[in-house]
N, C-alpha and C positions, 0 to 999 in steps of 0.2 A: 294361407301364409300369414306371419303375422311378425309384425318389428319394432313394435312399442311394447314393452312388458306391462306398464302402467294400465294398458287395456286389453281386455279379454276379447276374443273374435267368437263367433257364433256359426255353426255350420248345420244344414240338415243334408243329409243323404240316405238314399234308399240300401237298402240290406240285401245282402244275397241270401238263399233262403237256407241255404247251410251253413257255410262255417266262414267267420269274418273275423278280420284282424285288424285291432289300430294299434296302429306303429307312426314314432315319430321322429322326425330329424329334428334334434336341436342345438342351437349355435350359439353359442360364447363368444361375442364376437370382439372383445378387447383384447389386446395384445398381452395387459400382463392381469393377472390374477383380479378374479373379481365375485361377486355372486351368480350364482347360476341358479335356475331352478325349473321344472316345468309343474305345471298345473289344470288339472283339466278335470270335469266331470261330463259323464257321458249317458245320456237316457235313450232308451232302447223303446218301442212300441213294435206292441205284437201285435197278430190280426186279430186275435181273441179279446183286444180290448188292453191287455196287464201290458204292464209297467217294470222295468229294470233300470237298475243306475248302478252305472262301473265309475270310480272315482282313481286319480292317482294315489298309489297305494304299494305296499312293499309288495304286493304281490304283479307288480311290472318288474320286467327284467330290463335290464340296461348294459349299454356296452360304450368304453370310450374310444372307438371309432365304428368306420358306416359300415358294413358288409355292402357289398351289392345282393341286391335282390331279400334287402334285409325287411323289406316292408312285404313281402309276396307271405299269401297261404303257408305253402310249401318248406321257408326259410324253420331251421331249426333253431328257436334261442333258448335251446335247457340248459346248457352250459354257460349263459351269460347270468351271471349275479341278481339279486334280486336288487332293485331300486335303493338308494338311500332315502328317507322319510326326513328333508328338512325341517316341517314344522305344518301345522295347519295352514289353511284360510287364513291369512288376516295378520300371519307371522311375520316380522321385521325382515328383511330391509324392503320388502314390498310391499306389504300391508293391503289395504282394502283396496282393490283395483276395480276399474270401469267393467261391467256386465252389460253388454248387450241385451234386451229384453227375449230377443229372437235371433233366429236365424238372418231373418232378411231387412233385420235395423241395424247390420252390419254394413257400415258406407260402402261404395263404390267410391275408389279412389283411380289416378292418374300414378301413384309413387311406385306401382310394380311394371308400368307403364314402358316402353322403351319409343326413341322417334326411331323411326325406319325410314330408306328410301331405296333405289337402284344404287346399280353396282359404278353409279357413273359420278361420285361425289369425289370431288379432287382437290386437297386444299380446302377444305369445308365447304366450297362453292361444286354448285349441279348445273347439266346444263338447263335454260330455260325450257320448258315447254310440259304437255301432261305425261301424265305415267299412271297406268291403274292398278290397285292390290287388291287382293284377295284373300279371304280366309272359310273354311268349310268345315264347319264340323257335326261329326254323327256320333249324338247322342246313346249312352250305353242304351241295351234293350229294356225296355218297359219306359223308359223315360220320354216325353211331350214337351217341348219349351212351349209357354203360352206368350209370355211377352219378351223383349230384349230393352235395357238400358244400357246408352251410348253414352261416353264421353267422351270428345274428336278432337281434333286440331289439326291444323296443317300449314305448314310455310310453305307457296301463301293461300292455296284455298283448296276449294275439295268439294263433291258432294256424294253424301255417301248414301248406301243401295242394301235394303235388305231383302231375300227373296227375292230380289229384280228388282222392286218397288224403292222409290224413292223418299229415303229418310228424314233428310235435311243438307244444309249445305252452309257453307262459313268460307269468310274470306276476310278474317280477321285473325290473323295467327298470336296475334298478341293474348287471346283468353280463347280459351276450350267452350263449347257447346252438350249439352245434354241434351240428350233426346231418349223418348218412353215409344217404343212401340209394340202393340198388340200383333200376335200371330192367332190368327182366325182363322180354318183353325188348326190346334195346336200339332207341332210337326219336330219329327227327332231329328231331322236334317236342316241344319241351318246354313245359309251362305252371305255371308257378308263382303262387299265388294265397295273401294272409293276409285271416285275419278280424283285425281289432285293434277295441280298445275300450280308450277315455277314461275315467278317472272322473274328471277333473276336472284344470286347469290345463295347461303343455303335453302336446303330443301330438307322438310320431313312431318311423317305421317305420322300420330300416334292417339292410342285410342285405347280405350278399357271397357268389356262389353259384357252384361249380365244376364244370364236366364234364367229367368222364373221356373218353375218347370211347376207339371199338375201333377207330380205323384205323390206329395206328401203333404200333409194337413198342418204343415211347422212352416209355412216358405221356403220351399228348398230350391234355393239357385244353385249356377253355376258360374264363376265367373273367368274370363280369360284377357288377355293382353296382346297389343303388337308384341309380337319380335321375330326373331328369323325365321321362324315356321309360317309365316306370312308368305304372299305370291305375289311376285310383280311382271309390269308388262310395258317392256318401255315403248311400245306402240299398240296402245290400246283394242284390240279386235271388236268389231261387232259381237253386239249379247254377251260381253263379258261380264255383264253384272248382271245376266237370268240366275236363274236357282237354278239349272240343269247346265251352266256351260261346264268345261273342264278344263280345270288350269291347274292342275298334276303337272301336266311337263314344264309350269314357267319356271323360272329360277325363285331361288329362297331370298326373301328381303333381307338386309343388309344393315345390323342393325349400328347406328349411330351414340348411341347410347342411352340411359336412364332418363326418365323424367326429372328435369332440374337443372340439364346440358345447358352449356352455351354454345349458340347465343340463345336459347328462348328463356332458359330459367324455368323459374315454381310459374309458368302459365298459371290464372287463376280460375277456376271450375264453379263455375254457378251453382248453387243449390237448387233453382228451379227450374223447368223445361225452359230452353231457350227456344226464341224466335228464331226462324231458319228465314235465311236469304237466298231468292233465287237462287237455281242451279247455278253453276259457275259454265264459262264460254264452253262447248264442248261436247257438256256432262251429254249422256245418253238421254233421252226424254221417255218415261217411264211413270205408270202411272204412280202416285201416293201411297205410302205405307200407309198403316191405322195408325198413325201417330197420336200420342198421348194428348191435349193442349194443356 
């Protein structure tokens, strides 16, 4: 995803080995009349070594609104128009924009971020005490995540748990934490779990979390965000932060809103790994991630 036109985003992903489609949603997002444009070049690598590049081009079709299922295989777009061709590279009113060198010198940011908590926030205030969340995901087939990059937060603290193993921990809501950790080794099943704890008025989790993966020789992550496809547990069970618990049946988090909410605001995000503070009162005791220092 991407929401500064000014700068280009950088993606690597692995190919199915027949027939692939990029399709893309794009937004206009001012109310009255403006410039729009998309732009993109795309390089291909075969197993044989060669090289291909698809560039934005009249031979894209475009349509002015979304079909469902308009990005699938399957979807028919012969009937939609061929693209209009604004102007090259480097044509007015955008001109020369920011390029990524790569895939994965594309930041990790907090802005697609949401805070989340339980379903118990009344008045903006939660009651005091912990709550645990959960996220799982499995990876498409052939894919390996080797390492995960964190960016956390919590009003007011948390320690959070990768594979079971203990990542880091913050009890300062007022600035976000990063954290780098290694998966040793690499695994298509990832589970991430935080203990957090209230002391009083609101409450919320929020976090932006990247994977490395070993299938492609470009950096190809993944990267994913809180929000309601998150699991919460307002009385935290034993082993709820192993990589084999199952928290399918908890309820969906609740999401509170965007990064930038009041009351916390643009929290500020360190550029380099942060120092992790003991576990917070509570937390599960668990041994060490590979953490980056």
């Amino acid at each position: 995803m991407g929401h500064n036109f000014k700068a280009a985003e950088a993606y690597c992903i692995r190919l199915a080995p027949d027939c692939n489609v990029f399709a893309v949603n794009a937004t206009n997002d001012l109310a009255v009349r403006n410039p729009a444009g998309l732009l993109a070049t795309i390089q291909i690598k075969y197993t044989d070594g060669f090289t291909d590049t698809i560039v934005t081009d009249a031979n894209w079709h475009s349509f002015t609104s979304v079909p469902n299922g308009f990005q699938n295989n399957d979807f028919d777009d012969s009937a939609w128009p061929p693209a209009t061709i604004e102007g090259n590279y480097g044509v007015s009113p955008w001109n020369a924009v920011t390029i990524p060198s790569s895939a994965s010198s594309t930041p990790l940011t907090l802005s697609d971020a949401n805070w989340i908590w339980t379903n118990e926030v009344s008045g903006g205030n939660a009651p005091v005490g912990t709550r645990a969340f959960r996220k799982d995901i499995t990876l498409p087939t052939g894919q390996r995540a080797t390492s995960a990059t964190f960016l956390v937060d919590a009003d007011n603290g948390y320690t959070l748990y990768l594979q079971g193993n203990i990542v880091g921990s913050g009890d300062d809501f007022t600035s976000a934490q990063r954290y780098v950790a290694d998966l040793e080794p690499s695994v298509s099943q990832i589970s991430i779990a935080a203990f957090t704890a209230n002391t009083g008025g609101p409450a919320g989790f929020i976090a932006a979390v990247e994977l490395e993966m070993e299938d492609c020789d470009c950096g190809s992550v993944t990267s994913f965000v809180t929000d309601g496809t998150w699991k919460y547990s307002i009385s935290p069970p034993s082993g709820f932060q192993n990589a084999t618990f199952d928290a399918s049946s908890w309820p969906n988090a609740v999401v509170e809103g965007k990064y930038g909410i009041a009351p916390w605001g643009n929290v500020p995000v360190p550029d380099t790994i942060s120092t992790s503070v003991a576990p917070i009162p509570g937390a599960p005791a668990a041994m060490s991630a590979k953490v980056v220092q």
